[in-house]
N, C-alpha and C positions, 0 to 999 in steps of 0.2 A: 351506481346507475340511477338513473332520474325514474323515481313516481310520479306516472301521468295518471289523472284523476279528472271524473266528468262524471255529472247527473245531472238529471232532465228536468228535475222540478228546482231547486237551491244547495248552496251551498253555504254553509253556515263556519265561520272561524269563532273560535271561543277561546279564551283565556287559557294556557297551559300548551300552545300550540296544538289543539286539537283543530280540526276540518270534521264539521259531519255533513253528509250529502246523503239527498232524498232522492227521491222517483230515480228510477232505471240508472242506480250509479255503478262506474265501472271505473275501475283500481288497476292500473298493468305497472308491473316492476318487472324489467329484462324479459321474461318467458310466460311470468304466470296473470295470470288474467285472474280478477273478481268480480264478477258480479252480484249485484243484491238490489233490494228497494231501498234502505237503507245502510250504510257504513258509516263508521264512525275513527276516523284515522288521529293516531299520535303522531304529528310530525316529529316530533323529535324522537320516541323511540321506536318507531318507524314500526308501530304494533298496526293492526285492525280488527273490529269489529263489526259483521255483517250478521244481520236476520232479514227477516220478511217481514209482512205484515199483515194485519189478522183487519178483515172489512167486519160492519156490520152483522154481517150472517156467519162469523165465524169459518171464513174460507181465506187458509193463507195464499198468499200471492207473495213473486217477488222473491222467491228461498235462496239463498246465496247456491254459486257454482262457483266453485275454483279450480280453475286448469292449469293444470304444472306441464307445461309441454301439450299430447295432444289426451292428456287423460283428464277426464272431470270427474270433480267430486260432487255431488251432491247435496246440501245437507239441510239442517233447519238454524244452526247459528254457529257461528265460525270464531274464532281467536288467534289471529295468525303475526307472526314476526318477520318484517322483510329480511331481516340481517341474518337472525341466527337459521330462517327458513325452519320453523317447527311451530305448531299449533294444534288447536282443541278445536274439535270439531264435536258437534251433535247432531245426532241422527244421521249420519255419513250413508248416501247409496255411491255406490260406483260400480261399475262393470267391470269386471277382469276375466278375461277368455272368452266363454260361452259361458260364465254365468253370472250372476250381482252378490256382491257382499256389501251388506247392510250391518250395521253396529248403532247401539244408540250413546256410547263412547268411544271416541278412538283419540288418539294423537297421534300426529305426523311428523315425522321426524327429519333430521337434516339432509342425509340421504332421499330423499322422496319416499321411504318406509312407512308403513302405517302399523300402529299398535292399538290394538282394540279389544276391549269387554266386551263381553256379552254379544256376540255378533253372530249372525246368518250369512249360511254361504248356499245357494240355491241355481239353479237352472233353468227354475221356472219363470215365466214369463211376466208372469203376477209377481213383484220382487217386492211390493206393498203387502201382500197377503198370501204368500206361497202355498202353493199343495204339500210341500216337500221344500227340507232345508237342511243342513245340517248345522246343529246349535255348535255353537262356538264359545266356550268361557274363557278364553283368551286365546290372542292369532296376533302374528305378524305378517303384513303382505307386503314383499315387493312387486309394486305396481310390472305387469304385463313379464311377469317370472313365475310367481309361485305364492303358497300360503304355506305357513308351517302355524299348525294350532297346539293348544294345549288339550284337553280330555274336552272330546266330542261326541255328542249323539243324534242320533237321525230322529226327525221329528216328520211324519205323515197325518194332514188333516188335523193339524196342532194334536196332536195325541205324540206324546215322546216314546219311542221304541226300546228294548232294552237292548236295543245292539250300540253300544259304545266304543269309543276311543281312547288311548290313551294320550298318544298325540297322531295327529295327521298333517298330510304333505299331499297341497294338492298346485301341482304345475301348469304352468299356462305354457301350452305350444298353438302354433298357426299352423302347424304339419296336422294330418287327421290322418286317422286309420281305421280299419274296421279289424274284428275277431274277438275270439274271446282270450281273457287273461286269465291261467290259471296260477294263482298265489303258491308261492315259496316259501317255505317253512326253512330255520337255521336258527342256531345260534349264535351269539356276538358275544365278542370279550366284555364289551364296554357296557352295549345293551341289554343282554341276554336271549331269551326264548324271542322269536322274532315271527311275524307271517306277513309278508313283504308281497306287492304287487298281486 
């Protein structure tokens, strides 16, 4: 499929098949759209590079968004491959269900997956500075499905709580319901001691 490519201020060809484009440039290949103030494209291994840009006073403008279908990512600098469809993103927000999962590394995998360090998953509204999160030292999301983490803990008013995780599973539904859930206590072959829902 054809990459079509546009910015508002230049477009610059350099030796090695590189394209870099300035002001309000925008990247589509078949579905996924990029936006940034700057990208920096390999024509030939059909890679890219997107960040923002920092004015005088220190205020970014211009943070890359990449949309894979109708879901955006967020970030502050992107490394993305049209071919194999996988890249290095930093600083990733996106919204999945009712709430934001923030990471300041993730990678995106072929599947539209995401794998990430260090990452926040919150409710709160403030997704720059949450009341409440639950820390994340490793997660997998698929976009607009689910989250499966690795050992998590609840973190209120940046004070960490000792209520931890070993791992969690947290599902994205459009169905809502109200009540309360009383958790299930069992054993598993596989897993052992369990307190489920």
């Amino acid at each position: 499929a054809p990459v079509v490519y546009s910015a508002t201020d230049s477009i610059v060809f350099t030796a090695g098949g590189f394209a870099h484009l300035y002001g309000q440039s925008k990247v589509n290949y078949e579905k996924i759209e990029l936006t940034s103030e700057v990208i920096t494209m390999n024509m030939d291994s059909s890679t890219v590079y997107a960040r923002g840009v920092v004015d005088s006073m220190g205020v970014e403008s211009g943070l890359p968004v990449f949309k894979d279908g109708d879901t955006p990512y967020e970030s502050k600098e992107m490394r993305y491959n049209f071919k194999s469809k996988k890249g290095f993103i930093n600083s990733i927000v996106t919204q999945q269900g009712e709430g934001y999962v923030v990471s300041k590394e993730a990678k995106k995998g072929a599947n539209d997956e995401i794998y990430m360090r260090s990452g926040q998953y919150t409710t709160c509204d403030d997704h720059e500075c949450p009341h409440f999160y639950m820390q994340l030292t490793k997660a997998k999301i698929k976009p607009k499905k689910n989250i499966v983490t690795g050992p998590a803990y609840m973190v209120l008013a940046d004070v960490p709580l000792p209520l931890a995780l070993p791992f969690g599973y947290f599902p994205f539904s459009k169905d809502y319901s109200s009540g309360i859930i009383f958790p299930t206590f069992g054993e598993d072959y596989n897993r052992g001691f369990y307190m489920r829902d």
